[in-house]
PyMOL CGO cylinders between C-alpha atoms (Angstrom):
from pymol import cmd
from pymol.cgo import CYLINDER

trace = [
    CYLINDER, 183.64, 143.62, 135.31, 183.64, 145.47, 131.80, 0.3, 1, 1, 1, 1, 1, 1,
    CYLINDER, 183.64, 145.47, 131.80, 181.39, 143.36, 129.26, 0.3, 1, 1, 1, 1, 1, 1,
    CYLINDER, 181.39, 143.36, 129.26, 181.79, 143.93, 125.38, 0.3, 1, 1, 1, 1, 1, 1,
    CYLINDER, 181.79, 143.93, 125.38, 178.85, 143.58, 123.10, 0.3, 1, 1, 1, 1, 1, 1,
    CYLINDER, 178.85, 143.58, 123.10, 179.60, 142.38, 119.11, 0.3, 1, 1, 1, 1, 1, 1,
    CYLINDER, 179.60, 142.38, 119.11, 176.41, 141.08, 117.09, 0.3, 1, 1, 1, 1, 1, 1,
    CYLINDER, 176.41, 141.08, 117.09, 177.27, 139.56, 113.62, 0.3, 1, 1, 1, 1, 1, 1,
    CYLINDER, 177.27, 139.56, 113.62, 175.06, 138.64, 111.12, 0.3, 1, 1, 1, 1, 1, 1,
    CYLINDER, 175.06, 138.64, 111.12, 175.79, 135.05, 109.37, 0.3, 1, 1, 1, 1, 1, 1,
    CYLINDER, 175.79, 135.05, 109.37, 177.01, 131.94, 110.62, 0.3, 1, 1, 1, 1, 1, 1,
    CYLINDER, 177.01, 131.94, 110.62, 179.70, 129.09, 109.81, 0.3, 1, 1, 1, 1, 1, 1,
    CYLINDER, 179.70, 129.09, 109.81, 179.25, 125.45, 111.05, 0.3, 1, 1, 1, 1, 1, 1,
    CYLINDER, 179.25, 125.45, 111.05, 182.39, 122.74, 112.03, 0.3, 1, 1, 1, 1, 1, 1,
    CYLINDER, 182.39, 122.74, 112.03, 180.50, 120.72, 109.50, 0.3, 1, 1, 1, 1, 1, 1,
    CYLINDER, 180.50, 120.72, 109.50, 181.37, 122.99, 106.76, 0.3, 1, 1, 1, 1, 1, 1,
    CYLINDER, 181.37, 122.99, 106.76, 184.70, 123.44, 108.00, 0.3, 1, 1, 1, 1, 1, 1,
    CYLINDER, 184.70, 123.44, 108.00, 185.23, 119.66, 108.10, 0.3, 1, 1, 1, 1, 1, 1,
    CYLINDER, 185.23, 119.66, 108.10, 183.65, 119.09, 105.07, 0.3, 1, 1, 1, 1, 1, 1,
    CYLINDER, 183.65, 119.09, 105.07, 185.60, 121.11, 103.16, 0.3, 1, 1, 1, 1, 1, 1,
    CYLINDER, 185.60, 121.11, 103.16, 187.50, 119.33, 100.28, 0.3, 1, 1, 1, 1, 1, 1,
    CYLINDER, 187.50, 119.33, 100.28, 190.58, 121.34, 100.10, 0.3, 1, 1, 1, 1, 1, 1,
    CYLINDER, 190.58, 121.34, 100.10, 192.50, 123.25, 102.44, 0.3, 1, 1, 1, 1, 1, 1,
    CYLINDER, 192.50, 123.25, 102.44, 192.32, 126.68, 101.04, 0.3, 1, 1, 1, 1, 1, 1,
    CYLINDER, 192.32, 126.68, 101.04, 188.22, 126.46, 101.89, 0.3, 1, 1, 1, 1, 1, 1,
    CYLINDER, 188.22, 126.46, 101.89, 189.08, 126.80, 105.23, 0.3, 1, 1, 1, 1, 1, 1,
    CYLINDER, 189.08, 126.80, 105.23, 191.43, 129.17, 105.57, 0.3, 1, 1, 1, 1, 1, 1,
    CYLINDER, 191.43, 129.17, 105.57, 189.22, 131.17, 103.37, 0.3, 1, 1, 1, 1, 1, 1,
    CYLINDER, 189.22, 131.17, 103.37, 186.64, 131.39, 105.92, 0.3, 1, 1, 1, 1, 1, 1,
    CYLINDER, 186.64, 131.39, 105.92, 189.06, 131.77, 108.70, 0.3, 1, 1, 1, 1, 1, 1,
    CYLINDER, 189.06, 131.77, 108.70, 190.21, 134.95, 107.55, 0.3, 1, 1, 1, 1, 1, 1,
    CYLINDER, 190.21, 134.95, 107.55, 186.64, 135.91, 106.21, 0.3, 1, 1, 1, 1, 1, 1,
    CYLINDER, 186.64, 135.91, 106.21, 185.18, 135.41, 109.49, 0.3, 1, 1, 1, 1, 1, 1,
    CYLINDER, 185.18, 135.41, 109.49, 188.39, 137.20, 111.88, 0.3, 1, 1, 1, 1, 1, 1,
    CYLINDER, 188.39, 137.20, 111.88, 188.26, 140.30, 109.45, 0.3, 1, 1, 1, 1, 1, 1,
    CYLINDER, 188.26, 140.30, 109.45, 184.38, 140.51, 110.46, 0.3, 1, 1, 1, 1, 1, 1,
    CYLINDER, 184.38, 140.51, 110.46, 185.44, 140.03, 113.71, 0.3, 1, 1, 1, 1, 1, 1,
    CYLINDER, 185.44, 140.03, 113.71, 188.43, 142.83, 113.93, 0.3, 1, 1, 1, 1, 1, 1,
    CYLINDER, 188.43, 142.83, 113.93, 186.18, 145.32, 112.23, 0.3, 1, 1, 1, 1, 1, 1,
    CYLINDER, 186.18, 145.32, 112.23, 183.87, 145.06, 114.99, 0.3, 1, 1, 1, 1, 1, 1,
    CYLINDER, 183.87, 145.06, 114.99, 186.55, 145.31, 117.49, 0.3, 1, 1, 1, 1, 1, 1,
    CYLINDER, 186.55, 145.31, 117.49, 187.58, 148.77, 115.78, 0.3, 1, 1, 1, 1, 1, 1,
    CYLINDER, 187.58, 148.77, 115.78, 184.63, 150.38, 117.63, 0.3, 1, 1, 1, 1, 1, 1,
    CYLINDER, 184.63, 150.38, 117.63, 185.94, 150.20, 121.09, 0.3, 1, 1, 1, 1, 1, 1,
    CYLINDER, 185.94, 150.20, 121.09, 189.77, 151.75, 122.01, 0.3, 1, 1, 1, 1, 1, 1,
    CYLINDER, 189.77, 151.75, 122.01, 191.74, 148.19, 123.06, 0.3, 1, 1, 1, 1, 1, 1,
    CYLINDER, 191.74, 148.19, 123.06, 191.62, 146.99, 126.22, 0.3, 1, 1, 1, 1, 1, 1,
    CYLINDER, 191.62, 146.99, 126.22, 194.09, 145.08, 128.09, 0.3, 1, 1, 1, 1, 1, 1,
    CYLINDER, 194.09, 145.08, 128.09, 192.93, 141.83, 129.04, 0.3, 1, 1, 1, 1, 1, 1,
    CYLINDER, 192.93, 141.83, 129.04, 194.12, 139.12, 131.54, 0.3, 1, 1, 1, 1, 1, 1,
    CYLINDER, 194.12, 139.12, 131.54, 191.45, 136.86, 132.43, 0.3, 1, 1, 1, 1, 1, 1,
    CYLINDER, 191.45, 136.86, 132.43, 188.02, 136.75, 130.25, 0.3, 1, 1, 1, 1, 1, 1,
    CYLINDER, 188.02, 136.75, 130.25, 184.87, 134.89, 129.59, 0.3, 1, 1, 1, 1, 1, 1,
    CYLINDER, 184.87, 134.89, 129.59, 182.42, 134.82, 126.22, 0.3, 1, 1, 1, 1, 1, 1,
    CYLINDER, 182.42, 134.82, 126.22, 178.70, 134.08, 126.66, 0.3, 1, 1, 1, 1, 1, 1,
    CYLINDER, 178.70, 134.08, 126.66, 177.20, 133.62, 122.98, 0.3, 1, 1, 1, 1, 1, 1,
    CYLINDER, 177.20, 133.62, 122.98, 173.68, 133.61, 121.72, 0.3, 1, 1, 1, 1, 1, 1,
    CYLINDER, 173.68, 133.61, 121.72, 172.89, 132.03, 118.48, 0.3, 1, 1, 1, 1, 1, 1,
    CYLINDER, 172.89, 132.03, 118.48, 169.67, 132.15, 116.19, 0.3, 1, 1, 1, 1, 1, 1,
    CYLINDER, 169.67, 132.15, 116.19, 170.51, 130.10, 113.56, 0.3, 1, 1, 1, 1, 1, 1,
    CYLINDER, 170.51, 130.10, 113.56, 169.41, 126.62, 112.12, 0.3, 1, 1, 1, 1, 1, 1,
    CYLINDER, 169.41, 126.62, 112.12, 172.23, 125.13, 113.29, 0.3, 1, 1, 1, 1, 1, 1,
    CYLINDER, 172.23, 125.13, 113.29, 172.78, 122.48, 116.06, 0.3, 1, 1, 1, 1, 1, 1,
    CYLINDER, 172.78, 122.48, 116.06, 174.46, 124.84, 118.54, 0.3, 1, 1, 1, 1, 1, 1,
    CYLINDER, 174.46, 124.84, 118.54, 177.35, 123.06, 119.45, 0.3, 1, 1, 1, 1, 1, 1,
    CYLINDER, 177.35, 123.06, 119.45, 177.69, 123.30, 115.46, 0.3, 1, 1, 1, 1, 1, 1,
    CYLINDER, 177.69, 123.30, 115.46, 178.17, 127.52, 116.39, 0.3, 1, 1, 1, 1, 1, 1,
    CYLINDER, 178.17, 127.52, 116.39, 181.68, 126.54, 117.90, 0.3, 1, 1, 1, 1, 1, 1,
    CYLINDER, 181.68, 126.54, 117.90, 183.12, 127.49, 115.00, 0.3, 1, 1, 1, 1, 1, 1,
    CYLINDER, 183.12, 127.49, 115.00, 182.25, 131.56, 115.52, 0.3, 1, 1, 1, 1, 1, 1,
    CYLINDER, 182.25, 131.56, 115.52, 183.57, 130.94, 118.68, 0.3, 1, 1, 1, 1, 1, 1,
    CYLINDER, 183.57, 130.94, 118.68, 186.87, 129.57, 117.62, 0.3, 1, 1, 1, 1, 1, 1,
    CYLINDER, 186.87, 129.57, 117.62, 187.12, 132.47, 115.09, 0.3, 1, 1, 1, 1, 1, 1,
    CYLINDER, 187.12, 132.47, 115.09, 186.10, 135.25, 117.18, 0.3, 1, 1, 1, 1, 1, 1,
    CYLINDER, 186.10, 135.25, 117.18, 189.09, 133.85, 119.91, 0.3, 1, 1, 1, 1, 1, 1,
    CYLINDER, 189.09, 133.85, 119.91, 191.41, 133.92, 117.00, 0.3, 1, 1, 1, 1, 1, 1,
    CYLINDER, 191.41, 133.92, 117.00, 190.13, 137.53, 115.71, 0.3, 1, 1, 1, 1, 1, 1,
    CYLINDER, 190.13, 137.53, 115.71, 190.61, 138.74, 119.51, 0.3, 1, 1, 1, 1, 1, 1,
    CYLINDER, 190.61, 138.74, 119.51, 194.36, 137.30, 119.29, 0.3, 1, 1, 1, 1, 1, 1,
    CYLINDER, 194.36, 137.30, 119.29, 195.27, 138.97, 116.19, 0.3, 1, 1, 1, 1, 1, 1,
    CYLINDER, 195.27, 138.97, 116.19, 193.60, 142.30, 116.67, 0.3, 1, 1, 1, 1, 1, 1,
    CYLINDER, 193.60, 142.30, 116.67, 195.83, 142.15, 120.51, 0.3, 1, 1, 1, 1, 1, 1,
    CYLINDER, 195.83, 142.15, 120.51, 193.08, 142.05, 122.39, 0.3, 1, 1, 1, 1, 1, 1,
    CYLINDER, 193.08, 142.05, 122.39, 194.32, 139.15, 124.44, 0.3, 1, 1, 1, 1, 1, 1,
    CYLINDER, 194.32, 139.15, 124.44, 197.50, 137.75, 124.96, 0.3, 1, 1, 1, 1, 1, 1,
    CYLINDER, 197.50, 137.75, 124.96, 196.43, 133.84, 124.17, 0.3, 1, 1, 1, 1, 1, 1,
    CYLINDER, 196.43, 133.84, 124.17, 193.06, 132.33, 124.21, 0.3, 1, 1, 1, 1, 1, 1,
    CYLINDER, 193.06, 132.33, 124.21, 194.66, 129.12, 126.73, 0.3, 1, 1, 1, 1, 1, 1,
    CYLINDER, 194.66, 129.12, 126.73, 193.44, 128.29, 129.93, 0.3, 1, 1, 1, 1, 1, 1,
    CYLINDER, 193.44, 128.29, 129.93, 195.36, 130.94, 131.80, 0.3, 1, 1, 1, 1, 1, 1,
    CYLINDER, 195.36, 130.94, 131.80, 193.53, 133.71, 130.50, 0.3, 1, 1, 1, 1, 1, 1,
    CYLINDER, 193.53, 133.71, 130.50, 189.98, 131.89, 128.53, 0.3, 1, 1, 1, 1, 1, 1,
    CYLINDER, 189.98, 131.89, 128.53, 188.53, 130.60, 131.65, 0.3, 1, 1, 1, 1, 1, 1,
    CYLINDER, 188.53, 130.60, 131.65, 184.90, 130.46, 130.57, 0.3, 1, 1, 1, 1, 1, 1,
    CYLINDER, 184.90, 130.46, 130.57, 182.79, 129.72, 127.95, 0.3, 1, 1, 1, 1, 1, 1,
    CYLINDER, 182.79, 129.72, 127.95, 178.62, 130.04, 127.06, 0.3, 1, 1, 1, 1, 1, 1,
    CYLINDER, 178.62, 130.04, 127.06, 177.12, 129.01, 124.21, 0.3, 1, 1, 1, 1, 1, 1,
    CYLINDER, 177.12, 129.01, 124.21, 172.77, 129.48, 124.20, 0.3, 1, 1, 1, 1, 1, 1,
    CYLINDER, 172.77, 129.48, 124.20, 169.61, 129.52, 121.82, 0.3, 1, 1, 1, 1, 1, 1,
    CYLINDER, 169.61, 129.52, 121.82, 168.23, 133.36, 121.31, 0.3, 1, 1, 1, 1, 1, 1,
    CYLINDER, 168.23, 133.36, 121.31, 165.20, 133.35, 119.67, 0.3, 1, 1, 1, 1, 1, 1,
    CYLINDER, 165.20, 133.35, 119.67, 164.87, 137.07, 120.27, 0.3, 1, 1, 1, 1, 1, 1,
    CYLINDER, 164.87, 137.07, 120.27, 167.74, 137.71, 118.00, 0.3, 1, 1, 1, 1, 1, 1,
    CYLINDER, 167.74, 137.71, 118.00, 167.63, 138.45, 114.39, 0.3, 1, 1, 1, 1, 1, 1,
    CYLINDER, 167.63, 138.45, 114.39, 167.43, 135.60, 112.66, 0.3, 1, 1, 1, 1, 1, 1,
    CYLINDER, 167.43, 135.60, 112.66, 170.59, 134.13, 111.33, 0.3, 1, 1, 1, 1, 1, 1,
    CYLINDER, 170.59, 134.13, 111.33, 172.59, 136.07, 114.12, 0.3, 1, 1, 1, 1, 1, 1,
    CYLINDER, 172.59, 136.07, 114.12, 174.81, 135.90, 116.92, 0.3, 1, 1, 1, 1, 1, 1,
    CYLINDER, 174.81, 135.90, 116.92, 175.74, 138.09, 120.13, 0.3, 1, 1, 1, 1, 1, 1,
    CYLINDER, 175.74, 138.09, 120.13, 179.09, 137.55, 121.81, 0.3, 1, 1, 1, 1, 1, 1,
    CYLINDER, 179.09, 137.55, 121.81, 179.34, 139.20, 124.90, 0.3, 1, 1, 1, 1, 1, 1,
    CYLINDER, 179.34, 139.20, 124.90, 182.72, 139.05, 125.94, 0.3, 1, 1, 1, 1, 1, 1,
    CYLINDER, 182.72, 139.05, 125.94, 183.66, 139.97, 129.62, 0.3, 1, 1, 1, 1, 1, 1,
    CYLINDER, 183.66, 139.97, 129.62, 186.68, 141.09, 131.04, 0.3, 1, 1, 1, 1, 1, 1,
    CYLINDER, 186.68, 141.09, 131.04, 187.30, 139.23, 134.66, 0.3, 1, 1, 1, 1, 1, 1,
]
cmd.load_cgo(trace, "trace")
C-alpha cells in the first residue's frame, strides 16, 4: 500500500459554505482551497490510482464533522489534478476523519492511501 502525506495550514467549515449569501462565496473558496490542494500534489510524480482511502487529522476549533468540507475539496483537487479517475464508490471506498492535538494548531494531515 503506498500512503501520501499533505499537511495544510487553515481550515473551511460546511457552515461557512452554507452560510454563504451568494453563490460566488462558494465557489470562491472551492477553487481557493483545490489550488492549495494541487500545489501540494505537485511534489510527488502522479500516480495512477484505482481504489483509495483518506484518513484526516484535524486541529482546529471546529466540530469535526464541520472539517468535511477539506475533505470534499481535497477529493475534488485530486479529480482535477488526475489523480483519480472519480471520487464514487468504485474507487473512494474509505473515509477517516480524527482530532490531532499534536498537530499545529489550525492544521490538517490527509493521508491518502492507495489500495
Amino acid at each position: 500500500m503506498t500512503e501520501y502525506v499533505f499537511y495544510i495550514k487553515g481550515s473551511v467549515s460546511i457552515n461557512k459554505i452554507y452560510s454563504a449569501p451568494h453563490w460566488t462565496t462558494r465557489s470562491k473558496l472551492k477553487a481557493e482551497w483545490r489550488l492549495l490542494f494541487e500545489n501540494m500534489f505537485d511534489a510527488y510524480d502522479k500516480p495512477t490510482i484505482d481504489t483509495y482511502g483518506i484518513t484526516c487529522y484535524f486541529n482546529n476549533r471546529l466540530d469535526l464533522d464541520n472539517n468535511a468540507m477539506m475533505v470534499k475539496f481535497f477529493n475534488d483537487a485530486l479529480r482535477s489534478s488526475g489523480w483519480i479517475v472519480d471520487d464514487n464508490p468504485k474507487f473512494f471506498i474509505s473515509l477517516k476523519m480524527l482530532v490531532d492535538k499534536e498537530l499545529e494548531k489550525n492544521s490538517a494531515k490527509f493521508v491518502l492511501r492507495v489500495l
